[in-house]
N, C-alpha and C positions, 0 to 999 in steps of 0.2 A: 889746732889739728883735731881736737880730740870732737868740740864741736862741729868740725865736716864730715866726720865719718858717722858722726849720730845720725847729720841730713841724710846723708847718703842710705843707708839702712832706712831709713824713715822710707824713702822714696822708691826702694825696692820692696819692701815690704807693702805698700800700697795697691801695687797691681796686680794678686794676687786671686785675688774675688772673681776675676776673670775667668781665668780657667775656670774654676766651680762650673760658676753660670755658662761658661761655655760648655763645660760635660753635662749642665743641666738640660738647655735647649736641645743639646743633641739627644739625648734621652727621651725629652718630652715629645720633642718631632719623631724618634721612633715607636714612641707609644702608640702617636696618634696616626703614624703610617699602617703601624698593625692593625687598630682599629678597622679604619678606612678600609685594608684589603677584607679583613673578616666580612665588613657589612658589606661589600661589594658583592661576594659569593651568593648570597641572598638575597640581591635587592630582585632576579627577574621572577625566583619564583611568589616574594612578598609581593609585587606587580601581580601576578598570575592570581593569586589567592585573594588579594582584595575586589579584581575584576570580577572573580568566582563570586564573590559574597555580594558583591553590587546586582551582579544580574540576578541572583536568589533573593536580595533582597525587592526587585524589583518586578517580580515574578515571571520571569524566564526559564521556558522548560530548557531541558536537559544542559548540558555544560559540565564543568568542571569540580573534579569532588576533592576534596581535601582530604585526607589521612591525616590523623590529630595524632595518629602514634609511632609516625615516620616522616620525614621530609620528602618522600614522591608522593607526587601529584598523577592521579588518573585520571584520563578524559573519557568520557561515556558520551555515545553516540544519544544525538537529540534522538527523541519519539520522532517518526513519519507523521508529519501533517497529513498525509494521505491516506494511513492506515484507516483502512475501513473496519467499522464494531458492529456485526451482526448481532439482531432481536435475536435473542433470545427464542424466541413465537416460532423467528425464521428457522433455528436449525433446529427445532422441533418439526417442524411442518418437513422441512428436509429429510430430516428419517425416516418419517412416514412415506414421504413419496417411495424413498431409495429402497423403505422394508420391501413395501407394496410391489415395484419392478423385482426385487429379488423373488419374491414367493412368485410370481407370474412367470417366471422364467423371458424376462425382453432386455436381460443387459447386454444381450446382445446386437439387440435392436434401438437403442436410448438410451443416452448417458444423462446424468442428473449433475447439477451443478446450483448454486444459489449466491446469491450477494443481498445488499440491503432494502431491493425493492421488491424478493420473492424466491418462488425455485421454477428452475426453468429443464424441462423438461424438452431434449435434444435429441430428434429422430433424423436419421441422414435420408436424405431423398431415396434411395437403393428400395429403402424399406418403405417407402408411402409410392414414388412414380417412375414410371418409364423416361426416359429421357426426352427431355423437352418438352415435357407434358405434365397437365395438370389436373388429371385424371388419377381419383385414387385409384390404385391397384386395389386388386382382393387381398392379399396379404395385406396392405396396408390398413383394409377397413380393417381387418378383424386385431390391429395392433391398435389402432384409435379404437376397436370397441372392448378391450382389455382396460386401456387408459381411461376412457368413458366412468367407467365403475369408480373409478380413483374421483376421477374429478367431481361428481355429481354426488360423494360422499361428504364435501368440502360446499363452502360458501362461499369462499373467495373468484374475483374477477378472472377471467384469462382473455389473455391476448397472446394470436396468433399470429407467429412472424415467420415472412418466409426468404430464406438465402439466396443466393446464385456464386458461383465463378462467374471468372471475367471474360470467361471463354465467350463470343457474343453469340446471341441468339438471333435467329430472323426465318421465321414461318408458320404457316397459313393461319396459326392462333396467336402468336405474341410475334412482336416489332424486335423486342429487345428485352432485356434481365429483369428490369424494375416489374413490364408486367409479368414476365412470367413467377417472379418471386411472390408479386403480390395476388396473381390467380392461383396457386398454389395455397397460400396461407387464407384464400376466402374458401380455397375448396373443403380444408378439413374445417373450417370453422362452418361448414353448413353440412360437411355430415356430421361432427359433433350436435348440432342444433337439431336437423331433420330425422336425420338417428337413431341419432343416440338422448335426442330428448335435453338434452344439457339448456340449461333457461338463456331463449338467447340475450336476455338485460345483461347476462353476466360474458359476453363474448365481443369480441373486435378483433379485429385483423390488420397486420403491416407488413407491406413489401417492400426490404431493406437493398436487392437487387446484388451489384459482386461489392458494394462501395461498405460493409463490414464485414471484413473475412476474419475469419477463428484465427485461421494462420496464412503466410504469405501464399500464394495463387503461383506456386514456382514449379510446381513438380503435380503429376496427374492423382496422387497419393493428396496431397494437400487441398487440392480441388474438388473430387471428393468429399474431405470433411467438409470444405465450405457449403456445400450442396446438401442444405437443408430445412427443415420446418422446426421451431419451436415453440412449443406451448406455454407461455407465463405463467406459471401460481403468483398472480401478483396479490404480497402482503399487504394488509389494509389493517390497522389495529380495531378498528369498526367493526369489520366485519369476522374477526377473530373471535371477536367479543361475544356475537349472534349465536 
């Protein structure tokens, strides 16, 4: 008897290790489920910040900036591939044009405006012709013989362009828009030249016609602005130079 009950205890006693290891797995499987959810929380912005660093490293404008002393992330708008960088030369020569019309008193007559191939000096037809004509007026000459002074101060080239509406034209001097725009812009380029003396090597003329308007052709107000002559101060670093 006494040797059964030893088996028997022996044999209870053995399966004991069990349970342990059983609260031990469960433990270890909740260790690593907490793990797992922790890194989960952060895997899309570690995604985000390595992408960031790849494309800096690879050199790619604008993108993604990191915060090293917070967990947000800010995104910053790329640079405009189209953003135009005016010389420097250019909005100098821009001032001077713009001083020049202020002290003359003609901002009421020509608006000034510039981008990277010069400054463009903008006369609405009111102020140079009659309608449908390519005939300076007499106010217009003495507004091109104000301007004259400016330009023949300067060594840079000009080109003379001249506008229209889409309103069509037909008689006894022009067919249609293209010429009348571009008998317009020959006319002040030959009284600048016969004139007002301006060297003609530095003049040329283009008749743009209604096919680039300032603003849409919708309203008699907008037709108007389109209805006009401009003079190019076209920049030349060359002749900046002279």
């Amino acid at each position: 008897m006494a040797r059964r009950k030893k088996v028997e205890q022996k044999a209870e006693s053995s399966g004991g290790w069990i349970v342990t290891f059983s609260d031990l797995m469960s433990l270890l499987l909740t260790f690593f489920i907490l793990l797992y959810s922790m890194s989960s929380v952060s895997e899309a912005k570690f995604l985000e910040a390595s992408q960031s660093l790849q494309m800096a490293l690879n050199g790619r404008g604008g993108g993604t900036t990191i915060l090293t002393d917070s967990t947000s992330i800010v995104e910053e708008p790329p640079a405009s591939p189209t953003e135009e960088v005016i010389n420097p030369e250019i909005e100098e020569l821009y001032e001077k044009v713009t001083g020049y019309v202020e002290e003359n008193d003609l901002t009421s007559k020509v608006s000034i405006e510039m981008d990277k191939d010069g400054v463009y000096v903008d006369i609405q037809e009111s102020v140079l012709f009659s309608s449908g004509s390519a005939d300076v007026s007499e106010p217009g000459k003495q507004t091109l013989s104000v301007l004259a002074e400016l330009v023949n101060s300067l060594k840079n080239d000009l080109v003379v362009e001249g506008y229209t509406d889409d309103v069509p034209i037909r008689n006894s001097s022009f067919s249609n828009n293209w010429e009348l725009s571009s008998g317009r812009a020959i006319s002040v380029l030959r009284y600048l030249s016969e004139q007002e003396k301006v060297d003609p090597k530095r003049l040329s003329a283009k008749g743009y016609g209604e096919y680039t308007p300032s603003v849409p052709n919708n309203t008699d107000a907008n037709r108007a602005i389109n209805r006009r002559v401009n003079i190019v101060i076209v920049y030349d670093s060359q002749e900046a130079r002279r």
